[in-house]
C-alpha positions in Angstrom: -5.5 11.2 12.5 -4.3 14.4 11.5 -6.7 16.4 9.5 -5.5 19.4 7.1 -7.6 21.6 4.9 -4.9 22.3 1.2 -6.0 24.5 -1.5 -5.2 23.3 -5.2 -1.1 23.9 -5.7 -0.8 23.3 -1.7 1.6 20.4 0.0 2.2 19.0 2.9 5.5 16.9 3.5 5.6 13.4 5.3 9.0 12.9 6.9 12.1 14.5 5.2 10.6 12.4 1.7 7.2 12.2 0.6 5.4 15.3 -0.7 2.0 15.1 -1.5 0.5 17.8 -3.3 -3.2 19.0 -4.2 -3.0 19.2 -7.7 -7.2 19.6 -8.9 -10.2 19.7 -7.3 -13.1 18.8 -8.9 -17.0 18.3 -7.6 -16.1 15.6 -4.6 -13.1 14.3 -6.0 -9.8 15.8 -4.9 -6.9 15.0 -7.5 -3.2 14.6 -5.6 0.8 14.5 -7.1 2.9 12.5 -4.6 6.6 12.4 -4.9 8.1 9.9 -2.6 11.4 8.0 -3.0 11.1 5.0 -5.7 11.9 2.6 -2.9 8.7 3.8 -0.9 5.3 1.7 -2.5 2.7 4.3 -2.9 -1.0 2.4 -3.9 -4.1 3.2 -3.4 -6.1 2.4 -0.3 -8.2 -0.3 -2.2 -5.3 -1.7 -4.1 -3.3 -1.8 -0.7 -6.2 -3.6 0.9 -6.0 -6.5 -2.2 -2.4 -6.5 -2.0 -2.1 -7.5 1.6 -5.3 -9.9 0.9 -3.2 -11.7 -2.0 -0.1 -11.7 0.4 -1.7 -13.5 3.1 -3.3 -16.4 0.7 0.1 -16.5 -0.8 1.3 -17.2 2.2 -1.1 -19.7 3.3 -0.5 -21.7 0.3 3.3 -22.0 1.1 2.4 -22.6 4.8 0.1 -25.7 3.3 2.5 -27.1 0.9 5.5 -26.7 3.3 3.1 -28.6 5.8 2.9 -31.6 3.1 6.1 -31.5 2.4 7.2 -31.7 6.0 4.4 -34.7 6.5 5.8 -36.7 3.5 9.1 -36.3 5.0 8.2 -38.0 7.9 6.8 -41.0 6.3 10.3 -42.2 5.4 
């Protein structure tokens, strides 16, 4: 992991892309502007973490009903 120390109105670019900016710092909580193309996602870490949750029971659920359908298929 790369670790950098920004001051408020300080960058740092990700590939050729995705700027992310320090734009206010207050108490513990560090405020940040990211520009990033509108094909790029850009969530929070939290909302990532449900995202891929939801994804994977998603999946599951079609890997299930895919399953029944395959076993009433065979019953023919």
């Amino acid at each position: 992991m790369l670790v950098l120390t920004r001051r408020i109105g300080e960058s740092i670019i990700i590939g050729q892309n995705i700027k992310v900016m320090v734009t206010d710092i207050q108490g513990n909580q560090v405020r940040l502007g990211i520009e990033a193309p509108t094909e790029i996602p850009v969530h929070r870490g939290e909302i990532y973490e449900r995202i891929k949750e939801q994804n994977l029971k998603a999946a599951q659920a079609a890997q299930g009903a895919e399953d029944v359908l395959t076993k009433l298929g065979k019953k023919k």
